[in-house]
Structures are given as structure tokens and as C-alpha cells.
C-alpha positions in Angstrom: -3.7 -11.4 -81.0 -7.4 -12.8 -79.8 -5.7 -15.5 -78.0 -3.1 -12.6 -76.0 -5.8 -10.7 -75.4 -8.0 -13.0 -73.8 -5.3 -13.8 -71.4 -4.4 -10.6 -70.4 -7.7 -10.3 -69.4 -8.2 -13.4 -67.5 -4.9 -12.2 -65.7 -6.2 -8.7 -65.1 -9.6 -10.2 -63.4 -7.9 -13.5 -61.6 -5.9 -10.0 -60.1 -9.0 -8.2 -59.4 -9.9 -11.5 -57.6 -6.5 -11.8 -55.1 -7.0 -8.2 -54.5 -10.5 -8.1 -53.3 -10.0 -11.3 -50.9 -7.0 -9.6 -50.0 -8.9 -6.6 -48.7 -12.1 -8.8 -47.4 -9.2 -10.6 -45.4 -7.7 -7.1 -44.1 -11.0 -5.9 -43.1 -12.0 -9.3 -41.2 -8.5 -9.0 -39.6 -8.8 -5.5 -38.5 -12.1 -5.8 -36.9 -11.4 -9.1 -35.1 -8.2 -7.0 -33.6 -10.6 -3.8 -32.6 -13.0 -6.3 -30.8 -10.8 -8.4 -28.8 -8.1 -6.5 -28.8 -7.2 -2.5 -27.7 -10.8 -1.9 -26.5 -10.0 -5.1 -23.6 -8.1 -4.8 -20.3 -8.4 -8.2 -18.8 -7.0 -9.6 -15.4 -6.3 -13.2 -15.0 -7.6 -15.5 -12.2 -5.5 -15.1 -8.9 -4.9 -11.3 -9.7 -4.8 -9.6 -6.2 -6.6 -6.2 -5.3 -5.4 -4.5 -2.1 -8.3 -3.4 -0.2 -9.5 -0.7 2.9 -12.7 -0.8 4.6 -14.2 2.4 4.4 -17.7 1.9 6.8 -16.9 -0.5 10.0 -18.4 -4.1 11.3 -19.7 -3.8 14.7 -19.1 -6.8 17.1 -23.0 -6.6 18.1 -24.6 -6.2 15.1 -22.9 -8.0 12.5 -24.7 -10.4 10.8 -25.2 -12.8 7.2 -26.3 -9.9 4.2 -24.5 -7.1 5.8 -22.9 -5.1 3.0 -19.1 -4.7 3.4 -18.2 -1.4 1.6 -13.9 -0.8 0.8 -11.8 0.9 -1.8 -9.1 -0.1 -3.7 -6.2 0.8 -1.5 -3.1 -0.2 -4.7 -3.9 0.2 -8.6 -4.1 -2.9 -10.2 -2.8 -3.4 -13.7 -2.9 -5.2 -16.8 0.2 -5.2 -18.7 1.3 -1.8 -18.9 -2.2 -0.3 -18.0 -3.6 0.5 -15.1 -6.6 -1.5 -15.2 -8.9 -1.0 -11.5 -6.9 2.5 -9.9 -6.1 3.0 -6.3 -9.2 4.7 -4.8 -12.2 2.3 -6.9 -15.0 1.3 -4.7 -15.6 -2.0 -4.0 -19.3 -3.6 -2.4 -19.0 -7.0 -0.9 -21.7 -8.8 1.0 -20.9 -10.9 4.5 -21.8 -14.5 4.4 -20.7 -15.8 7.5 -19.5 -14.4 11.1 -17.9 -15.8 13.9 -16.9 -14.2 16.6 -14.4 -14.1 19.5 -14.5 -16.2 22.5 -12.6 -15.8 25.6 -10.6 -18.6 24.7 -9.6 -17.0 21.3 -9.4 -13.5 20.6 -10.3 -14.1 16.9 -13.0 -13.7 14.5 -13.7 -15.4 11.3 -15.4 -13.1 8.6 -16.4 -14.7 4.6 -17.1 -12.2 2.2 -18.4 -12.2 -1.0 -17.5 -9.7 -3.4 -19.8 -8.3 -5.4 -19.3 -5.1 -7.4 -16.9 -2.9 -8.5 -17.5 1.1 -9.3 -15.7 3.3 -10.9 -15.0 7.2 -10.2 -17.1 7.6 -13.5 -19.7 5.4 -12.9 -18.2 2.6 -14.6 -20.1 -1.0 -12.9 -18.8 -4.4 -12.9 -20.8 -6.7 -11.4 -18.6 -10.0 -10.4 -19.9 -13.4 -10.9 -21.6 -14.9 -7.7 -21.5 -18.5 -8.9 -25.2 -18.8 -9.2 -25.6 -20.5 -12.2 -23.3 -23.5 -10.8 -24.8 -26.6 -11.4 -26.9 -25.8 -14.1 -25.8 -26.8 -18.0 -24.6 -23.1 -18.3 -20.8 -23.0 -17.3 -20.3 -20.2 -14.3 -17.8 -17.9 -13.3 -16.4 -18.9 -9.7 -17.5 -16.5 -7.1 -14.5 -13.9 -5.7 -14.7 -14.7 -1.7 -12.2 -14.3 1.1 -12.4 -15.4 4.5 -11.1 -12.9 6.7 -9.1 -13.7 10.0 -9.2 -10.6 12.9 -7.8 -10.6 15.7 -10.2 -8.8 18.6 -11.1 -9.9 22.2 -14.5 -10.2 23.2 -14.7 -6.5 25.2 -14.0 -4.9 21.6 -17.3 -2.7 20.2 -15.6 -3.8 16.3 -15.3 -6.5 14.2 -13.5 -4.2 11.1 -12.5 -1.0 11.3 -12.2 1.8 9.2 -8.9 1.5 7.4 -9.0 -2.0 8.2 -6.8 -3.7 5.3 -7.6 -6.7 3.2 -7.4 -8.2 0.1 -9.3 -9.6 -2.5 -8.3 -12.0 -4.8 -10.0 -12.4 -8.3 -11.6 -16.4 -8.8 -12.4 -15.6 -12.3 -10.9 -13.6 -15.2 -11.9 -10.1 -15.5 -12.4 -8.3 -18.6 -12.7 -4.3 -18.6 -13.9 -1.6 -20.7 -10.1 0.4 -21.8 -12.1 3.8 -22.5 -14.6 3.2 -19.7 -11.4 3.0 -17.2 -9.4 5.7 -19.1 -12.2 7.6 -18.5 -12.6 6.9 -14.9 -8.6 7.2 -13.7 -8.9 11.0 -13.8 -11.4 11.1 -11.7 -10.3 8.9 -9.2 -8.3 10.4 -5.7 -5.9 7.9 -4.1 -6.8 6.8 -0.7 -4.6 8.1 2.3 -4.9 5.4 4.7 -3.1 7.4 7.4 -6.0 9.8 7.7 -8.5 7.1 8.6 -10.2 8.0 12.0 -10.7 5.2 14.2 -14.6 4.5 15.0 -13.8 2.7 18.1 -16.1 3.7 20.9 -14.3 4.8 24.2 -16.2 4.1 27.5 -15.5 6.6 30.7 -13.7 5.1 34.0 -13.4 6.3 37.2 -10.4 8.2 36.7 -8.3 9.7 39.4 -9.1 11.9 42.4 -6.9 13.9 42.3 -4.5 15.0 45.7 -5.2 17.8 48.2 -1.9 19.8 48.5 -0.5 20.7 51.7 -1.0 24.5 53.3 1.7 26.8 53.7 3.8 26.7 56.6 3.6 29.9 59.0 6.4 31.0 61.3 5.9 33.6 63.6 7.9 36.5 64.0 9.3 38.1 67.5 7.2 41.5 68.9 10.3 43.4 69.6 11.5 45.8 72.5 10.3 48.6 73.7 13.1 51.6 74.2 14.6 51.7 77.7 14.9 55.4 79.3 16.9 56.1 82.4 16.4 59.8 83.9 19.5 61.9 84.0 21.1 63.2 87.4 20.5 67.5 88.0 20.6 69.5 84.9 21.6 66.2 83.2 19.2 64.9 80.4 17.5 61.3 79.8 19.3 58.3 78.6 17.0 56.4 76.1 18.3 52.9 75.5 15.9 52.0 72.2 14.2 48.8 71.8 14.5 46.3 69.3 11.9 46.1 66.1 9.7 43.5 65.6 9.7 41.0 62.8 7.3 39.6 60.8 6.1 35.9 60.3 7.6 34.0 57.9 5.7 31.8 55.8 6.6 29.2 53.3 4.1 28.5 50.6 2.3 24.8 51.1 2.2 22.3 47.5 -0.6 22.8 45.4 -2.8 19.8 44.7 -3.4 18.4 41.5 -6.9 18.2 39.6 -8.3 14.6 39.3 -10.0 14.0 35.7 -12.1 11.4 34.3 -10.9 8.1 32.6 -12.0 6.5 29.4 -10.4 3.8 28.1 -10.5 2.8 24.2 -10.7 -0.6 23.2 -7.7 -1.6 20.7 -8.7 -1.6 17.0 -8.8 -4.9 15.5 -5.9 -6.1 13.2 -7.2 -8.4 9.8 -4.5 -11.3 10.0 -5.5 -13.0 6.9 -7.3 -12.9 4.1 -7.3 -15.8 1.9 -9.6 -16.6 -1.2 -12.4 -18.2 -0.2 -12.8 -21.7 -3.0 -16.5 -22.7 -2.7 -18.0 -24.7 -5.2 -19.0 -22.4 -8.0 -18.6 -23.9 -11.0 -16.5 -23.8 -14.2 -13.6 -20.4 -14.4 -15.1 -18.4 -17.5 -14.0 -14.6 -18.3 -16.7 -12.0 -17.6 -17.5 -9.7 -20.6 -16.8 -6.1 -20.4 -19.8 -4.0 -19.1 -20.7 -0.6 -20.2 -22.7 0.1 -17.4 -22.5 3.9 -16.7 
């Protein structure tokens, strides 16, 4: 009886034993999947983001450290979440310009992107590449050089509207709630409704033509009545005249106004944009920001 007791109790506590690394197991497991897993929207390298400038480059002024302001034109998802929704902002910074020359009406524009904000607030701030070179592995910069075609006479170098696209160097992770969050508030962009901030410059216009005056043609005076005296006791004979007629006048052309010219330099057209490889380093996913 001592002997069947003693193992029913080792059997009861080697139980006790399975079940409680059982649960420790359970518990690891569920919090490795609530860190890495449904709280994390991430975007591979090479993911695309269709973008539209929303402030314009001028010809003149553009320079290195200008900042490039756009929105996201497309959402962008991961899996079967929308993961960056059409209408995010997106800050860039200009590296490099070159402009147009009367041999070739085209301008060569690098851009480094640098930010992306959400309707709520939500910040992530993508990797510049900084730390390449260093014993800390980087994040590869996102770049793109941007191809335009524009002649030499045109005020612009991007303009509002303008369409590009930027293509991620790095993996991306998001916040899920933080994005949840921000979709509602988020309006679409119409890209139809985008007013051109082209300047237009006056020209001489037209001067406009005189007309021609109207055309008089005079009319005949008439007759006057004829009256021949009658014999004795015999009366007149009046022979009446004919009436006069009026002129007749036909009504000249009128002129036309002349007006004042302007002519509007076409907006230029991005032909390319392609990802921009510089040397940045090793490709590591960004962690989620809560940034607010």
C-alpha cells in the first residue's frame, strides 16, 4: 500500500511538472506571437509607393537641401492590410539638380526620402544611410533620381501634381494600430484637381481690325406737280410730281476688339523615376515607431 502510494504521488507531481512547463511554453509562445506578430505591418525592400508633389520646384531657385514635399497618390499594402493609405504625406530632401540645356530639354533631380506622416500623426523616419561605414550595420537610404522633361524657357522644374515614385531600399516595419488609427482620417488625393503653378507671361497680342463704315446711297428729290391753266370757264390741269426717296444705306462691318496675349509655358512631365543605389550600407528592417 506504501509502495502504491508513493507512486501515485510521484505520478501526480511528475504531472504537475508537464503541466506547468506546458503553460510556461504557452505563455512564451503567445507573447513571442503578440510582439512580432499582429501588432507588425512590414513592407519588403523594392515595395513601390506612388507619389504627387504637392508644393513645386522652381527652375531658378532649386537647389541641394530643398525639401520636396508629396503624398501618397495609391495605398500601399501588406498582405491583406493597407499598410501607408493613399493621401500619407511624404518629406524628401533634394540632393542634386541638373538642369536643362538647350541641347536637351531635360533635368535630372535625386531625392532623398525622408519621412513619412500619417493623418494621425503617426512618424516614420526612413533610414538615411548614415551610419554606413561604421561597425553598426545601416539601413540603405530610399532615393530616386528623377528624369523631367522641360526646356530651358520653363519657370518649373516639378509641378504640382507632378507624379513619381518611390521605391523602398530597406524593409519597413509599421505600427498596425498606429495605421488603423490613421486610415480614417486620411482623404484620398484627387489628382485631377491639381492647379497648375506655372507662371504665364503677357505678349503682344493682337490689334485688333477697324471695320468698314456703312455704305450710303442717295435717294432721288422728286418732282414737283405740273399745272397747265384751263381755256374760258375751263379749270386747271395739275399734272402731280413724283415723291422723293430716301437714301439707302447699308450698314458697314464692325471691327473686332484686339486683347492681350500671354503665353503659358508647358508643365513639365517626370519621365522616370528610378531608385537611386548609393552606397549605404547593409539592408536591415526599421523598427516600428510610435511617434505621435
Amino acid at each position: 500500500m506504501k509502495n502504491g502510494a508513493v507512486v501515485l504521488a510521484s505520478l501526480v507531481l511528475l504531472g504537475a511538472a508537464f503541466e506547468i512547463q506546458a503553460a510556461r511554453a504557452q505563455s512564451t509562445q503567445a507573447q513571442e506571437v503578440t510582439t512580432d506578430g499582429p501588432g507588425t505591418l512590414v513592407l519588403p525592400v523594392s515595395t513601390k509607393v506612388e507619389l504627387a508633389v504637392t508644393a513645386p520646384l522652381w527652375t531658378k531657385t532649386a537647389k541641394t537641401g530643398d525639401a520636396l514635399y508629396a503624398q501618397t497618390s495609391f495605398p500601399v499594402t501588406a498582405g491583406s492590410s493597407i499598410a501607408i493609405p493613399a493621401g500619407t504625406y511624404v518629406q524628401g530632401i533634394v540632393k542634386a539638380v541638373t538642369g536643362p540645356t538647350r541641347k536637351a530639354n531635360r533635368a535630372d533631380i535625386q531625392v532623398l526620402f525622408t519621412t513619412i506622416i500619417f493623418a494621425n500623426g503617426y512618424t516614420i523616419v526612413l533610414p538615411d544611410g548614415s551610419a554606413a561605414g561604421t561597425a553598426a550595420a545601416a539601413p540603405a537610404a530610399t532615393a530616386a533620381k528623377l528624369t523631367v522633361q522641360v526646356g530651358t524657357q520653363n519657370d518649373l522644374l516639378l509641378d504640382n501634381g507632378a507624379q513619381m515614385e518611390m521605391t523602398l531600399a530597406a524593409p519597413l516595419a509599421l505600427d498596425a494600430t498606429q495605421v488603423a488609427r490613421a486610415i480614417p482620417l486620411t482623404r484620398p488625393l484627387e489628382l485631377g484637381k491639381f492647379r497648375s503653378a506655372t507662371l504665364c507671361r503677357p505678349t503682344p497680342g493682337t490689334p485688333g481690325t477697324p471695320g468698314s463704315p456703312d455704305t450710303v446711297i442717295p435717294g432721288s428729290p422728286g418732282t414737283p406737280s405740273t399745272t397747265i391753266p384751263g381755256g374760258p370757264d375751263m379749270p386747271d390741269i395739275t399734272i402731280p410730281g413724283t415723291p422723293a426717296t430716301p437714301d439707302t444705306i447699308i450698314p458697314g462691318t464692325p471691327g473686332t476688339p484686339g486683347f492681350a496675349g500671354t503665353s503659358c509655358p508647358a508643365a513639365p512631365i517626370v519621365i522616370s523615376s528610378e531608385p537611386l543605389s548609393l552606397p549605404l550600407g547593409p539592408i536591415q528592417a526599421a523598427k516600428p515607431s510610435t511617434t505621435n
